[in-house]
C-alpha positions in Angstrom: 172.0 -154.9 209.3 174.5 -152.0 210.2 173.4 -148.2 209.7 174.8 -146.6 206.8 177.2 -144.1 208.9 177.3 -140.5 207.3 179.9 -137.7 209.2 178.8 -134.2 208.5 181.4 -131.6 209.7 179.7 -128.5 210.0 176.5 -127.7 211.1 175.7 -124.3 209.7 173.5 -123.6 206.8 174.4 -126.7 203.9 175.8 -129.3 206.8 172.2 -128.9 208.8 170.1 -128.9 205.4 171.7 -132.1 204.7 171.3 -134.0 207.7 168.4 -133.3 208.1 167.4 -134.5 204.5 169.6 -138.0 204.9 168.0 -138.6 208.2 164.4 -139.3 205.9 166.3 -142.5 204.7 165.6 -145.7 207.3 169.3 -147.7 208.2 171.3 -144.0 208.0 173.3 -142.9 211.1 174.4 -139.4 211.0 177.0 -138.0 213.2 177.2 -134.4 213.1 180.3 -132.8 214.4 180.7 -129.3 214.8 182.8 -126.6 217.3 180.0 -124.8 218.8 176.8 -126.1 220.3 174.8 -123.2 219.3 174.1 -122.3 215.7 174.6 -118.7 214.9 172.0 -116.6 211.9 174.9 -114.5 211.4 172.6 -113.4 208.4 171.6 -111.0 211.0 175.0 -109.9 212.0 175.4 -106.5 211.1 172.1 -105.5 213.4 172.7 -107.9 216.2 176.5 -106.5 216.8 175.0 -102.6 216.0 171.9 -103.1 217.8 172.0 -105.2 221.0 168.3 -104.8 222.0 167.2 -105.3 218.8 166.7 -109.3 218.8 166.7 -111.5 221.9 169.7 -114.2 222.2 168.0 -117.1 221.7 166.5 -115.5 218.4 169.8 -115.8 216.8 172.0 -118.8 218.6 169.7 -122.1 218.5 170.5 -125.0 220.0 172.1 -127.9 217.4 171.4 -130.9 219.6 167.7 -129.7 219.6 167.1 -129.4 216.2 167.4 -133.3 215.8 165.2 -134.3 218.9 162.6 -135.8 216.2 164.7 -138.5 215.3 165.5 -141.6 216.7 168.4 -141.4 219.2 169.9 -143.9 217.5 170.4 -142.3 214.1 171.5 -138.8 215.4 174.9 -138.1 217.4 176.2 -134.8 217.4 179.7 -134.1 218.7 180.6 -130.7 219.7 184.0 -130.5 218.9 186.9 -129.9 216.4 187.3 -131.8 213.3 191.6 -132.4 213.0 192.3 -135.1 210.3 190.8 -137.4 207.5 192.1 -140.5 206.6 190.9 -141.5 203.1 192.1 -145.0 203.1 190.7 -146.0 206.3 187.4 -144.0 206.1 188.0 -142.3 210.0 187.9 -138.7 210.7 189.8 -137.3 213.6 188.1 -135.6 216.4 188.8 -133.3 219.4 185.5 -132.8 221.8 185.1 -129.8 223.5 184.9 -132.0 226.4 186.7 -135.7 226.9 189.6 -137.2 224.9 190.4 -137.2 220.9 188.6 -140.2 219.1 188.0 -141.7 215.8 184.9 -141.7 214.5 184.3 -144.3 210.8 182.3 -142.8 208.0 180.9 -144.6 205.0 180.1 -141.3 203.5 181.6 -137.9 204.7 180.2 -134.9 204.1 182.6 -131.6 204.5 180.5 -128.6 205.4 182.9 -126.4 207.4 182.4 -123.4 206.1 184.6 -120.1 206.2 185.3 -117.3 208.8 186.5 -113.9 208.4 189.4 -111.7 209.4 186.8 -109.7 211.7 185.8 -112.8 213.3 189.0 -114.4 214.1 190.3 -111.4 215.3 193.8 -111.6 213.8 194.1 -108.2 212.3 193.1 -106.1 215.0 193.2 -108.4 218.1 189.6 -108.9 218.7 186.7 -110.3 217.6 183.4 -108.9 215.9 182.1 -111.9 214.7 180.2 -111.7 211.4 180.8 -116.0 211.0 180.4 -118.6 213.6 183.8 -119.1 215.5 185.7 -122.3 215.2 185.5 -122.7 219.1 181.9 -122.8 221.7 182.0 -119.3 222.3 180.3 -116.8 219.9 177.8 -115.8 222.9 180.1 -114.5 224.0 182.5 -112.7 220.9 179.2 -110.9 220.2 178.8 -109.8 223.6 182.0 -108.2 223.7 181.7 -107.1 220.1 178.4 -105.0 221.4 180.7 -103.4 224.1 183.2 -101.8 221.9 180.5 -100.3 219.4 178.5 -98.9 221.8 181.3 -97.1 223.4 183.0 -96.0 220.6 182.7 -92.3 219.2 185.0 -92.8 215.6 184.2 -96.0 213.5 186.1 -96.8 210.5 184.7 -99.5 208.4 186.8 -101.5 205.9 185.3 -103.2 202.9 182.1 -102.1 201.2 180.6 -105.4 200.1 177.2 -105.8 201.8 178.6 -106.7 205.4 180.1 -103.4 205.2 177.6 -101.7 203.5 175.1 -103.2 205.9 177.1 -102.7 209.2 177.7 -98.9 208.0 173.5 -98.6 207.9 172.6 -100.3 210.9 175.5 -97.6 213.0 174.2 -95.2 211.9 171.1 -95.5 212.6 172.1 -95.8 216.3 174.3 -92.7 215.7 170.8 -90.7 214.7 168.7 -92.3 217.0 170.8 -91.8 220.4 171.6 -88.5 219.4 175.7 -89.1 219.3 178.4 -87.1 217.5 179.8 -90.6 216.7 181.3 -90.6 213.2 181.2 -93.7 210.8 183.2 -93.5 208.0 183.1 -96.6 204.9 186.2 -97.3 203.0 186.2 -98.9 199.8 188.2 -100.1 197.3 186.4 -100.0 194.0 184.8 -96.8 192.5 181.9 -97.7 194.0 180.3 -99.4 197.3 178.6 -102.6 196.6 180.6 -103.4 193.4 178.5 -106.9 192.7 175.4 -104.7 192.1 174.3 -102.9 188.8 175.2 -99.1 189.3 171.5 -97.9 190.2 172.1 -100.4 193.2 175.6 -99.0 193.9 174.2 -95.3 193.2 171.0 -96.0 195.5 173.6 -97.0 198.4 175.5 -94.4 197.8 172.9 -92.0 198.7 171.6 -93.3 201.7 174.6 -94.0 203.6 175.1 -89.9 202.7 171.4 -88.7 203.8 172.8 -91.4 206.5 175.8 -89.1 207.4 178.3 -92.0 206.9 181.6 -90.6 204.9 182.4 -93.4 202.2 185.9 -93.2 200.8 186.1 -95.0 197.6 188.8 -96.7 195.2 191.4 -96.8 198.4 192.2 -99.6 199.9 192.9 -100.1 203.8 196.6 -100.7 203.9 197.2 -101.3 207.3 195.7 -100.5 210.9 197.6 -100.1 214.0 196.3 -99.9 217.2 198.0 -97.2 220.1 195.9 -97.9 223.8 192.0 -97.2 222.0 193.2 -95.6 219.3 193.6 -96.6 215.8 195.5 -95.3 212.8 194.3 -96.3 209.4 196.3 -96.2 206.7 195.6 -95.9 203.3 196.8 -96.7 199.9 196.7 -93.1 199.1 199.0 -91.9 201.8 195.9 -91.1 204.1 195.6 -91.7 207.4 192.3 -92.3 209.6 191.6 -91.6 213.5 189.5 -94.0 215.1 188.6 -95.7 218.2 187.5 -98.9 216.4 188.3 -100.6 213.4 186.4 -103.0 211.9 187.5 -105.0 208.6 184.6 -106.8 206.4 186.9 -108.1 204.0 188.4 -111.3 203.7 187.2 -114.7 203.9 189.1 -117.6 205.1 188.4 -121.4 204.8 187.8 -123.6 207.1 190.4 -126.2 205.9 192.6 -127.5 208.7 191.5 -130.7 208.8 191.1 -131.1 205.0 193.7 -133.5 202.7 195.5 -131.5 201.0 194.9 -133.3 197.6 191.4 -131.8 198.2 192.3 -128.5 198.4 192.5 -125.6 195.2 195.8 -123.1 195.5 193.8 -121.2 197.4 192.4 -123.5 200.3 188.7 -124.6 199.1 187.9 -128.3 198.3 187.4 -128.6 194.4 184.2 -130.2 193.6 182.1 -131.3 190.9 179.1 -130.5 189.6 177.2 -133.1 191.7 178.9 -131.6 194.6 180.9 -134.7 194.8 184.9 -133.6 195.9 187.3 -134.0 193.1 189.8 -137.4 193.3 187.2 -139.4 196.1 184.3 -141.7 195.5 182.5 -141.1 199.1 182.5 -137.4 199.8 180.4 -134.8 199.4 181.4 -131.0 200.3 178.5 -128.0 200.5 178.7 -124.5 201.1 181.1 -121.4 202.0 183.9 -124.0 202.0 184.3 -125.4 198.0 185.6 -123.4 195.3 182.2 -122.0 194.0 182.6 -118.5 194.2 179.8 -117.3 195.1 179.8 -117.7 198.9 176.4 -116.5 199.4 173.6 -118.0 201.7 170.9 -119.0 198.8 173.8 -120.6 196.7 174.7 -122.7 199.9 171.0 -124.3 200.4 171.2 -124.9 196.4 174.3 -126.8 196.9 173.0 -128.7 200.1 170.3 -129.8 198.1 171.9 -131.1 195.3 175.0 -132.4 197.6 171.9 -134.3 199.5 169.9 -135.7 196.4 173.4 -137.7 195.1 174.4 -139.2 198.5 171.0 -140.3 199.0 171.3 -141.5 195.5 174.3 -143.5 196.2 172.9 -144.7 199.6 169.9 -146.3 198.0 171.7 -147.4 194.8 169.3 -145.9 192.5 167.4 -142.0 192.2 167.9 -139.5 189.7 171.4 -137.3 190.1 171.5 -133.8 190.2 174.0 -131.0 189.2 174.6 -127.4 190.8 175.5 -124.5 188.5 175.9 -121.0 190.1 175.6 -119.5 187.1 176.5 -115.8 187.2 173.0 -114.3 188.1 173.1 -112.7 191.7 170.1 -112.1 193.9 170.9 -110.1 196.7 169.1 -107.4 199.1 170.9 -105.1 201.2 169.3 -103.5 204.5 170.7 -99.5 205.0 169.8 -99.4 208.9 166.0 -100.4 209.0 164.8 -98.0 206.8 165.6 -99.4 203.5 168.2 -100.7 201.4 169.3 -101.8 197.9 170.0 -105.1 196.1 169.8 -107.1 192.5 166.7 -109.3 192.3 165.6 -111.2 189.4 168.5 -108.9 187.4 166.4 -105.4 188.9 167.1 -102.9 191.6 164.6 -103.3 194.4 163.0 -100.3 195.5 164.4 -99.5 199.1 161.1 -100.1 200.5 161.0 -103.4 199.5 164.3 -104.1 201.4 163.0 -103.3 204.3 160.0 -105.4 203.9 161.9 -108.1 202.8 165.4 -108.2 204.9 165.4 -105.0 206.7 162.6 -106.0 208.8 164.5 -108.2 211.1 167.3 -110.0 208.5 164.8 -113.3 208.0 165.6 -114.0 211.9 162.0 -115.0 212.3 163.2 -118.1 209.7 166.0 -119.0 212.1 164.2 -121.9 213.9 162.3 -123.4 210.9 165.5 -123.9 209.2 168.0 -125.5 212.0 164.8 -127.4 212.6 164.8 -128.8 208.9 161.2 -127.3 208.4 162.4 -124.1 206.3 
């Protein structure tokens, strides 16, 4: 009897939880296909781009192929490369290797787990990149290499966006700022009234004050307007009519799908693949989509293992032809901790504010890096 063939594009948080999870099932073949080789906790971004020496490389970029050495070489293939087309109607999915020619590789159930990537990590607003998402291409060793250059050598830092990215980025700087002894100056600009927006005020009013005791200037309800770059030197502008000196820009706003390869009937007005409650996509009977990449807001890391596991239980569901079915709901609740540098931070758990000591124990300790293996592994 021929495997069951499952194509999982994307092998970041939801598309490894679920291969992982159909690979239990006897007859399945999964081919994972995904640009880098490496996968990247960028969970941990804001101190591994701040802080070189603060974890070792091969903490933070595990190998994919690895991961799946358990299993039978027969019902793993991975494929590092580029995802370019689907056909529906034929069941194939298009694929350019990082190495050797395009091919077409059949599915009988395709999972879409590409995820999304940021204007800081593509680089296109200021012409490099500090990579806060995995790049779409085998090279984030080295983005983040680079990326730890220009930090360490710059002496004016201007930081757009304060979601927690920002917010976290901001701490982490400073912290190297206080203990190197610099006169570097970081400087937070954000667009609401307050930093972290998504928290209750005592979270918001709790960041607030330790970015200040921190030293970092936060400029609030003004948004970045523009930023033009002259040799090293940048000019902010602002929607107030300021303008900002720096040496480095970074934006931590703006998040992009990864959607190029995606049927368009698949695709929201703005880019994400419509899905339903089961995690099935919208107008198809075989394909299931997890993660940063549908049109659940809530684009966080806990919401994608929730979706991966529900998005798993139905294929396996349909694979089998029997097995209860299960539906995801992101509700509105939001559990979050934020990391200030490694002191402390703030957050929203189980609807409270965290004391900033409890940040640090929980996140701010080393950003759950120590997790990092368990869960490419499928163990987490």
């Amino acid at each position: 009897m021929a495997p069951v063939n499952v194509v999982i594009v994307g092998a970041s948080y939801a598309g490894l939880s679920i291969a992982h999870s159909v690979l239990e099932l006897p007859e399945v073949k999964v081919v994972l296909i995904n640009p880098a080789t490496t996968f990247f906790w960028n969970i941990a971004a804001p101190r591994i781009v701040a802080k070189a020496k603060a974890f070792k490389p091969e903490q933070y970029l595990l190998s994919i192929a690895d991961a799946f050495n358990k299993y039978p070489a027969e019902n793993i293939e991975f494929i590092p490369g580029t995802a370019t087309a689907v056909d529906v109607a034929a069941k194939t999915i298009s694929v350019t290797p990082n190495e050797g020619d395009a091919r077409s590789v059949s599915y009988d159930h395709l999972v879409i787990a590409s995820g999304s990537t940021t204007t800081s990590t593509t680089g296109e607003i200021t012409g490099f990149s500090i990579p806060f998402k995995q790049s779409n291409r085998d090279d984030v060793k080295q983005l983040i290499e680079a990326a730890q250059q220009k930090i360490a050598t710059a002496k004016e830092i201007v930081i757009g966006g304060a979601g927690p990215i920002g917010v976290e980025l901001a701490g982490e700087l400073a912290d190297v700022v206080e203990q190197s002894g610099s006169a570097a100056t970081i400087t937070l600009v954000s667009a609401t009234d307050r930093v972290l927006p998504m928290l209750k005020s005592s979270g918001s009013s709790a960041a607030s004050k330790m970015l200040k005791q921190k030293n970092v200037k936060v400029v609030t309800s003004t948004r970045v307007t523009g930023a033009e770059a002259s040799g090293d030197a940048w000019t902010v502008s602002l929607d107030n009519g300021d303008k900002l000196s720096a040496d480095l820009y970074i934006p931590t706003t703006g998040v992009i799908p990864n959607n190029s390869f995606i049927p368009e009937q698949f695709l929201d007005k703005e880019g994400w693949v419509k899905v339903d409650k089961e995690m099935r996509v919208e107008s198809s009977k075989n394909i299931y989509a997890a993660g940063d990449i549908t049109n659940n807001s809530m684009r966080l890391s806990f919401k994608a293992a929730e979706q991966a596991s529900v998005a798993a239980n139905n294929l396996k569901a349909d694979i089998l032809g029997k097995g209860e079915r299960k539906n995801f709901d992101q509700g509105e609740s939001i559990m979050m901790v934020v990391p200030i540098g490694a002191s402390g931070g703030t957050g929203l758990v189980f609807g409270f504010t965290p004391f900033s000591f409890m940040v640090k124990m929980i996140k701010g300790k080393d950003y759950f890096i120590s997790k990092a293996a368990s869960m490419v592994a499928g163990k987490a």
